[in-house]
TIMI-2910 file (N, C-alpha, C, CB; in pm, 1 decimal, decimal comma, always signed):
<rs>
+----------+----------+----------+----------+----------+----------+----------+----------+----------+----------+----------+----------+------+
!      n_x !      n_y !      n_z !     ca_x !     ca_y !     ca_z !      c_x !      c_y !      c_z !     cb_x !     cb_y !     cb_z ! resn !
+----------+----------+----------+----------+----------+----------+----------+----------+----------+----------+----------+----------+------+
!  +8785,0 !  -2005,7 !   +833,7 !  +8699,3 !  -2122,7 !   +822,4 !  +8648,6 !  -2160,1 !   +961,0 !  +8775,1 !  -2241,5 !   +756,9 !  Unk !
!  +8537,3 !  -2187,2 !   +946,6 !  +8445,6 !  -2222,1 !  +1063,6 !  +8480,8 !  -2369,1 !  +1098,4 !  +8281,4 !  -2205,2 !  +1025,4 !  Unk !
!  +8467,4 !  -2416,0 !  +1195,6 !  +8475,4 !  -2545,0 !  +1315,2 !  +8366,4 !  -2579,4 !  +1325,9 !  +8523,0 !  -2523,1 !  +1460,8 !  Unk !
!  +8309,6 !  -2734,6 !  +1305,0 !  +8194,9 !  -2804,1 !  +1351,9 !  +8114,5 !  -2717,5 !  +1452,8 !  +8237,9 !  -2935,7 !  +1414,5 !  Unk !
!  +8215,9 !  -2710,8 !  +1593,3 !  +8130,1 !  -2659,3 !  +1704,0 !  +8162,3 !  -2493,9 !  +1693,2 !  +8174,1 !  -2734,7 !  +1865,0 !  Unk !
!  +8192,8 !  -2410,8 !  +1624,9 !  +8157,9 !  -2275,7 !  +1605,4 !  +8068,3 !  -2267,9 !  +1530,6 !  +8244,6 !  -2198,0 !  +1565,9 !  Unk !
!  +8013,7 !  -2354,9 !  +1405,7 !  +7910,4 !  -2359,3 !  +1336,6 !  +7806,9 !  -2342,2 !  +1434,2 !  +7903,2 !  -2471,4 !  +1257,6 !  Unk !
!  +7805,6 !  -2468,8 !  +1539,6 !  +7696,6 !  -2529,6 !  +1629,2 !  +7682,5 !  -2398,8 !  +1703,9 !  +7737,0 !  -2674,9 !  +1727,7 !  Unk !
!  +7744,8 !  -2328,8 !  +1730,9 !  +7716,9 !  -2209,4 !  +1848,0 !  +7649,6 !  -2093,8 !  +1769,4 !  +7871,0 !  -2145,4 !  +1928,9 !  Unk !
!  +7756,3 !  -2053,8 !  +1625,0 !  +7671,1 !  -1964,9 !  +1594,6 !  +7488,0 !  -1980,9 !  +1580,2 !  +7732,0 !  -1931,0 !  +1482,4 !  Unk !
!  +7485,1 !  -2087,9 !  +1504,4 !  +7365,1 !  -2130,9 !  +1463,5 !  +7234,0 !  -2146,6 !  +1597,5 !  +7405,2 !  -2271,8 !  +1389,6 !  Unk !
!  +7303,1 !  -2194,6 !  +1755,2 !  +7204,5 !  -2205,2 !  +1850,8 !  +7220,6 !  -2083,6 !  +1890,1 !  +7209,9 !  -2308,5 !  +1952,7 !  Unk !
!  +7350,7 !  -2028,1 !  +1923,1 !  +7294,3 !  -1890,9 !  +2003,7 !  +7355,8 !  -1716,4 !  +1894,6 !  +7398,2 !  -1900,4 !  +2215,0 !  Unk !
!  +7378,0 !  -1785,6 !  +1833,5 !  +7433,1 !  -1600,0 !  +1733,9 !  +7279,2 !  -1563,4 !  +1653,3 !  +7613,7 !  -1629,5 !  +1542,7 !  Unk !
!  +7282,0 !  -1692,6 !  +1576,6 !  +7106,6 !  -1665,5 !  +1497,9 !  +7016,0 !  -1589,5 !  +1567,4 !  +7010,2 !  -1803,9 !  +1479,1 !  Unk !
!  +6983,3 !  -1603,7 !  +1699,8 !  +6866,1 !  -1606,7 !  +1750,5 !  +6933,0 !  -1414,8 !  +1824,9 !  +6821,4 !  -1782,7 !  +1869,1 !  Unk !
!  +7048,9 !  -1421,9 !  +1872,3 !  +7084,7 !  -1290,2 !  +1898,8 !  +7100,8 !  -1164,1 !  +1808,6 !  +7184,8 !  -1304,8 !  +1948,7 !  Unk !
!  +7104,8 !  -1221,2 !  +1663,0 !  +7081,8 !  -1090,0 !  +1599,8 !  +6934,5 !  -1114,0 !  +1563,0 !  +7185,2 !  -1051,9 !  +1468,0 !  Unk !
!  +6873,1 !  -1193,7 !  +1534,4 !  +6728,8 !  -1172,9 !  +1541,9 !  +6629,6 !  -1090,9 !  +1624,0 !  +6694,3 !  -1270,1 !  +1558,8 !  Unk !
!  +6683,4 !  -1109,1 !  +1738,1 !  +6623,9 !  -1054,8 !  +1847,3 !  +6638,4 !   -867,8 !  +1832,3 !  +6705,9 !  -1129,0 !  +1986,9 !  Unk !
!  +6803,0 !   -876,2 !  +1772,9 !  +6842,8 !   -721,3 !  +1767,0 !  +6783,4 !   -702,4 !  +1664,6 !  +6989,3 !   -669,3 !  +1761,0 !  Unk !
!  +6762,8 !   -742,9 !  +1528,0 !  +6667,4 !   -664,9 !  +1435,5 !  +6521,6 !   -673,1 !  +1418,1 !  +6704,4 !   -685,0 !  +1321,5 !  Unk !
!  +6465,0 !   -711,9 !  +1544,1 !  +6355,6 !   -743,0 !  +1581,2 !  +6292,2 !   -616,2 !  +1682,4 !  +6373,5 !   -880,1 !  +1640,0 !  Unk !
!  +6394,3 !   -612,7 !  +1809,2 !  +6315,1 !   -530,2 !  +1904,7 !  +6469,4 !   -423,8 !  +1933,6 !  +6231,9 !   -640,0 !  +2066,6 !  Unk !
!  +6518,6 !   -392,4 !  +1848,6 !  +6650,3 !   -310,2 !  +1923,7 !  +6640,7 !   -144,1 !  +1824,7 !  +6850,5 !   -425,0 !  +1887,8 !  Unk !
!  +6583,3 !   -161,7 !  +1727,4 !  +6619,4 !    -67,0 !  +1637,0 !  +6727,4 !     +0,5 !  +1632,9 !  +6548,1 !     +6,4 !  +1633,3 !  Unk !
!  +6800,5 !    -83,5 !  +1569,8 !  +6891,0 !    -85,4 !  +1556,4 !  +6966,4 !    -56,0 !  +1460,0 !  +6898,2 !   -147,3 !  +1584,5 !  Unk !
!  +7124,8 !     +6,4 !  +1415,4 !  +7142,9 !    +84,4 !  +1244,0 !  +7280,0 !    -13,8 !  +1235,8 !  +7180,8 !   +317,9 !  +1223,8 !  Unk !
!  +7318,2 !    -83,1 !  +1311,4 !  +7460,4 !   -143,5 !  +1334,6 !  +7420,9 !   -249,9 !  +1427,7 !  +7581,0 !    -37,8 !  +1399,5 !  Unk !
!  +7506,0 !   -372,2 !  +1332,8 !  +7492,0 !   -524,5 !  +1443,7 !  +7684,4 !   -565,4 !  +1410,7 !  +7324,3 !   -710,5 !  +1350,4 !  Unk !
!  +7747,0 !   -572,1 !  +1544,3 !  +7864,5 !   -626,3 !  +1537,8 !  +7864,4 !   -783,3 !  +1572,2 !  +7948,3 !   -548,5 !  +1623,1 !  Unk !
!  +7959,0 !   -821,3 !  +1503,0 !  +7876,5 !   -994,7 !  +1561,4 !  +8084,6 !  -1031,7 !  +1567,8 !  +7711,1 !  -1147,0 !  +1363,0 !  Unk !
!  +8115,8 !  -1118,0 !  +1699,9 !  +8287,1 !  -1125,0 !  +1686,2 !  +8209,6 !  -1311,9 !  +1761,6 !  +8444,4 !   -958,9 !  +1827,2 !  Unk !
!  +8309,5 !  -1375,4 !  +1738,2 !  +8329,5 !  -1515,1 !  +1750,5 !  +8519,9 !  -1546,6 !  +1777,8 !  +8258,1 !  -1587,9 !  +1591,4 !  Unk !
!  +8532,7 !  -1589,9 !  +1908,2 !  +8671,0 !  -1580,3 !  +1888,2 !  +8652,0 !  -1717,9 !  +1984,7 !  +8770,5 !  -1424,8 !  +1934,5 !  Unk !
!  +8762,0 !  -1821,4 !  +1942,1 !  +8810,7 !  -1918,9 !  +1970,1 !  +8980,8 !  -1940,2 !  +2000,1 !  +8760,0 !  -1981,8 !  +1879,2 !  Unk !
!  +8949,1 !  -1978,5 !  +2122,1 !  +9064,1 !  -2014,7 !  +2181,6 !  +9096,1 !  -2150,9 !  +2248,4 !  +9078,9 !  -1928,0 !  +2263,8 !  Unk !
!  +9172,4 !  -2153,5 !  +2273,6 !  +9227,2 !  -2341,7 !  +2366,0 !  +9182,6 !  -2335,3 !  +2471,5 !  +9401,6 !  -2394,5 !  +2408,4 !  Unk !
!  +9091,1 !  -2273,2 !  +2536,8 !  +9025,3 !  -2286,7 !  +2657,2 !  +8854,2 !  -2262,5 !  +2624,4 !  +9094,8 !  -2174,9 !  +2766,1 !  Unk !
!  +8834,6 !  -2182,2 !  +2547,2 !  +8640,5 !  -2139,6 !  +2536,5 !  +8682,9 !  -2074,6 !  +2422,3 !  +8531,5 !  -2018,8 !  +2676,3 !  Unk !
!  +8541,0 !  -2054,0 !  +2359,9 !  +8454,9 !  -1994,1 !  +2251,1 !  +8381,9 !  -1869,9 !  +2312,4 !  +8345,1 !  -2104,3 !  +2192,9 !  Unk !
!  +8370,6 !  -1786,0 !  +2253,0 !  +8354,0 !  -1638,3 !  +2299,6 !  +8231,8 !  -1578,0 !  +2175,0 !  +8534,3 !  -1541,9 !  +2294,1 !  Unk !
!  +8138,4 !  -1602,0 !  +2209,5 !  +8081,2 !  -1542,6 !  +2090,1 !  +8029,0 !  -1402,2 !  +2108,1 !  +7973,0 !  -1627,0 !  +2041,1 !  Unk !
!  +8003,2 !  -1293,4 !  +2055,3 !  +7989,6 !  -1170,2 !  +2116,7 !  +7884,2 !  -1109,3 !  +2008,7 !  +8138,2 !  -1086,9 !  +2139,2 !  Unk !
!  +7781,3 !  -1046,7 !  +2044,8 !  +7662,9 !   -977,2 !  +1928,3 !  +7641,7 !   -842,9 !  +1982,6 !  +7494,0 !  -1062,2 !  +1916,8 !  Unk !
!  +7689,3 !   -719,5 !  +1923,2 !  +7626,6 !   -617,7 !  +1969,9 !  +7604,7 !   -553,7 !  +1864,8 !  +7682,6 !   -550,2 !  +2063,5 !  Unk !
!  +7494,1 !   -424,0 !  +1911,6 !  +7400,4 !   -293,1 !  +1830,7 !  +7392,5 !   -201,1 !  +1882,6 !  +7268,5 !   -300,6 !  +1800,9 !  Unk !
!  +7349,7 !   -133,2 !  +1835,3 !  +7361,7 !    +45,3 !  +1864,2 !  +7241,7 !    +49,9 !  +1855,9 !  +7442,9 !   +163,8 !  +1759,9 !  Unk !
!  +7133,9 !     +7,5 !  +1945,9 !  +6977,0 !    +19,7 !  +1917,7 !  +6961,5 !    +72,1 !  +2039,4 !  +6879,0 !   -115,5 !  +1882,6 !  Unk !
!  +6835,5 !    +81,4 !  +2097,5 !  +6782,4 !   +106,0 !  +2226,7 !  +6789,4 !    +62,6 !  +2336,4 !  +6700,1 !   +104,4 !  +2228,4 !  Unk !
!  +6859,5 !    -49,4 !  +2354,6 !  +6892,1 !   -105,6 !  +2469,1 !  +6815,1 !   -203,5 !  +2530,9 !  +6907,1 !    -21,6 !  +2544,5 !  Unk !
!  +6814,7 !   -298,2 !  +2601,8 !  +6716,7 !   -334,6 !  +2656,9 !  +6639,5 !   -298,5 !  +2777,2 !  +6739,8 !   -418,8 !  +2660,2 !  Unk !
!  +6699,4 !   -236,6 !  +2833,5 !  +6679,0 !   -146,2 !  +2999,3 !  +6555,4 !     +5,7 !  +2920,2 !  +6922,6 !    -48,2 !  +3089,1 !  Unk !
!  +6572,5 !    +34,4 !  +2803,1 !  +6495,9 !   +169,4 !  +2767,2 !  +6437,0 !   +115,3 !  +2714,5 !  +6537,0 !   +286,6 !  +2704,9 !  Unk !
!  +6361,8 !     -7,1 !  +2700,4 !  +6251,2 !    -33,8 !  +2593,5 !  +6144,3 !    -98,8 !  +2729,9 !  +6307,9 !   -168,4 !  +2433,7 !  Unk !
!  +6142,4 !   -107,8 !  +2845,0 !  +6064,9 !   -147,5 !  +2969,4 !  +6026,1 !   -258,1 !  +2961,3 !  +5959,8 !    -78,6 !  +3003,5 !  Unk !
!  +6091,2 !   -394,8 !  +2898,8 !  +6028,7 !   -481,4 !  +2870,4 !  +6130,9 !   -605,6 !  +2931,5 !  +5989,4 !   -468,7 !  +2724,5 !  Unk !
!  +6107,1 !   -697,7 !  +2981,9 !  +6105,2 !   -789,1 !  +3068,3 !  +6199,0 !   -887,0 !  +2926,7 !  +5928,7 !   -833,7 !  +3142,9 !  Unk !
!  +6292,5 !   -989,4 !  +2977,6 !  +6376,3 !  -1079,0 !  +2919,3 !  +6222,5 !  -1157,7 !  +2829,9 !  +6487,0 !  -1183,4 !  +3053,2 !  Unk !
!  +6210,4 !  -1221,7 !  +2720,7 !  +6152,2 !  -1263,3 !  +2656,9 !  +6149,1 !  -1428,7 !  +2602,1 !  +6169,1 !  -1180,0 !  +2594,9 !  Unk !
!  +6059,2 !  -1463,6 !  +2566,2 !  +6112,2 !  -1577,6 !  +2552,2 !  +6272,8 !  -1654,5 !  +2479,4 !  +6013,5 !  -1610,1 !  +2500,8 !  Unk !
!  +6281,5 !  -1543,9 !  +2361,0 !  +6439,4 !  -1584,2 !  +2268,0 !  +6491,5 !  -1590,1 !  +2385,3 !  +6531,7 !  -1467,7 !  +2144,8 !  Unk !
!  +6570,4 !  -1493,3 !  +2488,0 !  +6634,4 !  -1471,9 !  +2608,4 !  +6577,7 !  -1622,8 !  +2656,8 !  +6589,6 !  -1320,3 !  +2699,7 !  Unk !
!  +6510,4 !  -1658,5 !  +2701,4 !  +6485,2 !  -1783,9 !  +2811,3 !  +6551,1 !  -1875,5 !  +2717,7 !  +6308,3 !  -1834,1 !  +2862,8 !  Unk !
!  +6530,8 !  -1915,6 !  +2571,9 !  +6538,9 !  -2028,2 !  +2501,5 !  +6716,6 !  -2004,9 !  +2497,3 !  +6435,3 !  -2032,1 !  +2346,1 !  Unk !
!  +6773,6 !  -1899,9 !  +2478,4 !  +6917,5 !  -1877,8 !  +2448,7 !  +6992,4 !  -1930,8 !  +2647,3 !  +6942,3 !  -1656,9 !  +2378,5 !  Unk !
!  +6932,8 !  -1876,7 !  +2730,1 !  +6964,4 !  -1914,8 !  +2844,8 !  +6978,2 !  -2077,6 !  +2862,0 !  +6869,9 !  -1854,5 !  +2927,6 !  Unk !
!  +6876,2 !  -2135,3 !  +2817,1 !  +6824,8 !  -2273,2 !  +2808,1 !  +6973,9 !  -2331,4 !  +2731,0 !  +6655,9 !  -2289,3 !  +2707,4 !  Unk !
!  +6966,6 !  -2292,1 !  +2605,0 !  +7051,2 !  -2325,3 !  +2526,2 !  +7222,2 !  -2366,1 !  +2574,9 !  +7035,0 !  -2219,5 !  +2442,0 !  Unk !
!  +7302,2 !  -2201,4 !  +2624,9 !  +7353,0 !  -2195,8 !  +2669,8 !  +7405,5 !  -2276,6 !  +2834,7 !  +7326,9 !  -2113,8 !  +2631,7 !  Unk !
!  +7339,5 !  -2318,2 !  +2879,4 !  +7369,6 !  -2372,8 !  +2995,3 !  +7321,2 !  -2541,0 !  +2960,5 !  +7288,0 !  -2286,4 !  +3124,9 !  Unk !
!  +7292,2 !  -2616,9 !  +2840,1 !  +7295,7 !  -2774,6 !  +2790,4 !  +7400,1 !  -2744,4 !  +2717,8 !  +7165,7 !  -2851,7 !  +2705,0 !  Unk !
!  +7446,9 !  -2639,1 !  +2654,0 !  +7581,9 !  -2667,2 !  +2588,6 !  +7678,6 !  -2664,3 !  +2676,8 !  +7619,6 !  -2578,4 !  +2485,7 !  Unk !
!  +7678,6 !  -2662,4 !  +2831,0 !  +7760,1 !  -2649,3 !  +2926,6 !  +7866,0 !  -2494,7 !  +2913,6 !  +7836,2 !  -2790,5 !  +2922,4 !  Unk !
!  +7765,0 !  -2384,6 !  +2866,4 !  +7848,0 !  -2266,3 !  +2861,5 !  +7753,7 !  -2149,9 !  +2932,0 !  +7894,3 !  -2230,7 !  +2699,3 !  Unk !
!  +7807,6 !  -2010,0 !  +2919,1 !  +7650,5 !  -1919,0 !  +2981,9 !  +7652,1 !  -1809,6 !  +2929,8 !  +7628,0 !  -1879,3 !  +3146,7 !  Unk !
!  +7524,6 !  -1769,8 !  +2948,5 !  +7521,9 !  -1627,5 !  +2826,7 !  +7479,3 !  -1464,9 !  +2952,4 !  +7323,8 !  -1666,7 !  +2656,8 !  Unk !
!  +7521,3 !  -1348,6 !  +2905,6 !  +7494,5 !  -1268,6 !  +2967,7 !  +7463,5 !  -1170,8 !  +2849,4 !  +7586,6 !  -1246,3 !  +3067,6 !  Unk !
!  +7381,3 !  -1059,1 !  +2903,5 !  +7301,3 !   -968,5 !  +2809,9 !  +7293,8 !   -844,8 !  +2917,8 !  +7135,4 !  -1038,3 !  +2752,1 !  Unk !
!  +7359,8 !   -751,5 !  +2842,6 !  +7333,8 !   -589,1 !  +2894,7 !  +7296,5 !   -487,8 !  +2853,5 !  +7409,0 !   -534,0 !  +2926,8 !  Unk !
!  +7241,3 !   -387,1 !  +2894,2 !  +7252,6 !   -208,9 !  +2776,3 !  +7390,1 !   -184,2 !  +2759,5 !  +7185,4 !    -27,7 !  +2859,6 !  Unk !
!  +7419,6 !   -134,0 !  +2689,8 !  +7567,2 !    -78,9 !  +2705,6 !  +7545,6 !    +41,5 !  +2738,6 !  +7663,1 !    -82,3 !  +2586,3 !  Unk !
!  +7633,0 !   +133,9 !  +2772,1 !  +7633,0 !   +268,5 !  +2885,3 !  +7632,0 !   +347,7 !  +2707,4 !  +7825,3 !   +302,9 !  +3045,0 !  Unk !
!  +7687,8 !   +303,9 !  +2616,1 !  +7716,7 !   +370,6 !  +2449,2 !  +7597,0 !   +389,0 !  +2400,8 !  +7798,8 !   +274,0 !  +2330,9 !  Unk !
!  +7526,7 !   +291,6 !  +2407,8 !  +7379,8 !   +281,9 !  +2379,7 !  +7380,9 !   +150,0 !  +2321,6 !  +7314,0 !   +397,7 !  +2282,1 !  Unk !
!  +7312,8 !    +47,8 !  +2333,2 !  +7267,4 !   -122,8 !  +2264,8 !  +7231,0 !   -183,0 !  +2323,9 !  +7344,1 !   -217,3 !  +2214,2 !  Unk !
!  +7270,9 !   -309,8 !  +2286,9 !  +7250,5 !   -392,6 !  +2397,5 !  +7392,7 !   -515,4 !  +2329,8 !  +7050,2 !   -456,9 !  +2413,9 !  Unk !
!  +7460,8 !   -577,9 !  +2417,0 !  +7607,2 !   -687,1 !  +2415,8 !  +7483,5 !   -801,5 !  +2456,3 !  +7783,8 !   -653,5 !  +2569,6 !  Unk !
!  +7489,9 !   -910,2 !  +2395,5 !  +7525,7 !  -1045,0 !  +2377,9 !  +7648,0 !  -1132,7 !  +2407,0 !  +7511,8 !  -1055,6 !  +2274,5 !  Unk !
!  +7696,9 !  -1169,1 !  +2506,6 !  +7787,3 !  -1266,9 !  +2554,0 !  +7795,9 !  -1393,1 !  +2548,9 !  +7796,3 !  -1259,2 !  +2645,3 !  Unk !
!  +7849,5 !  -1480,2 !  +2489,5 !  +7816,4 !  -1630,9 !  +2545,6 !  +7971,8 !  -1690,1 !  +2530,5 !  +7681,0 !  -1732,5 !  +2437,7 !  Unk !
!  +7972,7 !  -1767,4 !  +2632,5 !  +8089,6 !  -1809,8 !  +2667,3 !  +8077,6 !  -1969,9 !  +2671,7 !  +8131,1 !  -1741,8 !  +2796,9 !  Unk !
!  +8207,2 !  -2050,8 !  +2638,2 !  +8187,0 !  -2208,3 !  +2653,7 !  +8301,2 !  -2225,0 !  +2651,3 !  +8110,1 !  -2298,8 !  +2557,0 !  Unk !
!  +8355,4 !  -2363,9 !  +2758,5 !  +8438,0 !  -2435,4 !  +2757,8 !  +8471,0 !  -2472,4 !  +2622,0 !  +8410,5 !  -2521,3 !  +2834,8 !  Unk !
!  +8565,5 !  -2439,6 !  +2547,0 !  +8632,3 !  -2511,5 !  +2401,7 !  +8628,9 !  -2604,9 !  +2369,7 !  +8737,8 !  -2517,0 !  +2374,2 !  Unk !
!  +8668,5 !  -2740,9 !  +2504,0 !  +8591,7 !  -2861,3 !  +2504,4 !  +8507,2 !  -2972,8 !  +2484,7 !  +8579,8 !  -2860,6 !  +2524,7 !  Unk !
!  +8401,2 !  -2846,6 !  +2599,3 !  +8247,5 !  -2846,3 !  +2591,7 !  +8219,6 !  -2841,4 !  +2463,8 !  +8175,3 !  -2735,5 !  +2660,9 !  Unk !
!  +8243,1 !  -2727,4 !  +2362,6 !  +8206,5 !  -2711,8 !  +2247,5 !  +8209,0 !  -2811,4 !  +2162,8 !  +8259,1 !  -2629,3 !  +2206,9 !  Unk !
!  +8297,4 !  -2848,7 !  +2182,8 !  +8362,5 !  -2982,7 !  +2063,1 !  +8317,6 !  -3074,4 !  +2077,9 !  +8499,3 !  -3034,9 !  +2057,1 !  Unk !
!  +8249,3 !  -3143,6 !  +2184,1 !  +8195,2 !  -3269,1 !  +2221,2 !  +8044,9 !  -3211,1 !  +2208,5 !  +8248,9 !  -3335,3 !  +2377,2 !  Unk !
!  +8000,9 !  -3122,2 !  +2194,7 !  +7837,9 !  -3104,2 !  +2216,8 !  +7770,2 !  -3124,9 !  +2097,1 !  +7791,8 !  -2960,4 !  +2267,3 !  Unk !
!  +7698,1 !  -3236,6 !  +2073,5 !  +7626,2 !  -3229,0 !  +1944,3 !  +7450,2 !  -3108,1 !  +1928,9 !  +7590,1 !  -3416,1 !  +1922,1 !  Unk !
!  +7439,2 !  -3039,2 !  +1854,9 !  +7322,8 !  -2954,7 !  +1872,4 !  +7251,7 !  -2958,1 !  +1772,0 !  +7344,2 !  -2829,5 !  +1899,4 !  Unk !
!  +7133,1 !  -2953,0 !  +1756,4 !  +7033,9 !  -2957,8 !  +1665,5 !  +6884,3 !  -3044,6 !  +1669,5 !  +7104,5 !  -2995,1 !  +1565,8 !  Unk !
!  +6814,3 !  -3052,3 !  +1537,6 !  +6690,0 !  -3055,2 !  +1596,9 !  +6660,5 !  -3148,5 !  +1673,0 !  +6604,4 !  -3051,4 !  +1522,4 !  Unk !
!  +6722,8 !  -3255,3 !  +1645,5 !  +6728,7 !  -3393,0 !  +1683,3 !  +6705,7 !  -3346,0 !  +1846,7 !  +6886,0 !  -3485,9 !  +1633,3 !  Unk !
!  +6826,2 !  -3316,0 !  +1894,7 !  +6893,0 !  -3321,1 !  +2013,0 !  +6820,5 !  -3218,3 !  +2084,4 !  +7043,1 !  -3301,7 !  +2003,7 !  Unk !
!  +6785,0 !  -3109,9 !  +2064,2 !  +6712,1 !  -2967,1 !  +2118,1 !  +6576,6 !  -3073,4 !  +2206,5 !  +6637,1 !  -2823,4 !  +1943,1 !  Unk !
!  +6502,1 !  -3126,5 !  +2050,9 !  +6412,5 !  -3218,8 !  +2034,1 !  +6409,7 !  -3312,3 !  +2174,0 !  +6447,4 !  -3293,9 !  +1901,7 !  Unk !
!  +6489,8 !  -3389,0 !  +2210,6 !  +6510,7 !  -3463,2 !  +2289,0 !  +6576,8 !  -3407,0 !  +2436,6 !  +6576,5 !  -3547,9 !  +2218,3 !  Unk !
!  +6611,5 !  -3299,9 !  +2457,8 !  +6598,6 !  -3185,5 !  +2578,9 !  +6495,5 !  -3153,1 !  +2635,1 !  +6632,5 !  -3069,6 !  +2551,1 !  Unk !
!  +6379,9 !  -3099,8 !  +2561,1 !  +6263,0 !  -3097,8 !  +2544,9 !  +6186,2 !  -3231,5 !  +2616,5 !  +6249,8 !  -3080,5 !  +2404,9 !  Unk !
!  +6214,7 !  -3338,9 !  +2584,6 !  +6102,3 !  -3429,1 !  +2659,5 !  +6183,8 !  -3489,4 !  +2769,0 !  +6025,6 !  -3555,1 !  +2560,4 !  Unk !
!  +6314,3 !  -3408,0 !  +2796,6 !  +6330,7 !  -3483,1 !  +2909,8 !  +6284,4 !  -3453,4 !  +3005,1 !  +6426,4 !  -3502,2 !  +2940,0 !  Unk !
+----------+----------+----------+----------+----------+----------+----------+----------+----------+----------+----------+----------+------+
</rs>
């Protein structure tokens, strides 16, 4: 069973990371792990697609908005090829952080005009 703020994470930054992979990764396999502990939330997305380093294309906007994301939820995200072939999705957060962070449209909404 899912947690308020594991809901909140998958939903701001897991959604948008497998999107991205069945979007531009071509990809045949999406692993998606979420692990929670008494210190941070660990959310993890990987594929067996092309990588992002072999497709010549520059971080994109999802990437900026997930960066964005990640660092108002007071956590941070990292993105690589894997040497196997894909591309890993990382995002990491204070457990804390998580629990106290309210997210959604409202609130995104109001990031936005600050």
């Amino acid at each position: 069973e899912l947690h308020r703020h594991e809901c909140r994470l998958w939903s701001s930054m897991g959604v948008p990371a497998v999107n991205n992979a069945i979007r531009h990764s071509r990809c045949s396999r999406i692993s998606i792990k979420l692990r929670s502990g008494t210190k941070s939330l660990v959310l993890t997305v990987d594929d067996d697609g092309v990588g992002m380093n072999d497709q010549g294309e520059t971080a994109g906007m999802g990437l900026s908005i997930m960066d964005y994301r990640a660092r108002a939820l007071g956590g941070s995200i990292a993105h690589e090829s894997r040497p196997t072939g894909g591309t890993r999705i990382r995002c990491v957060f204070p457990a804390a952080q998580a629990a106290m962070t309210e997210w959604g449209p409202d609130t995104d909404e109001q990031a936005r005009s600050a």
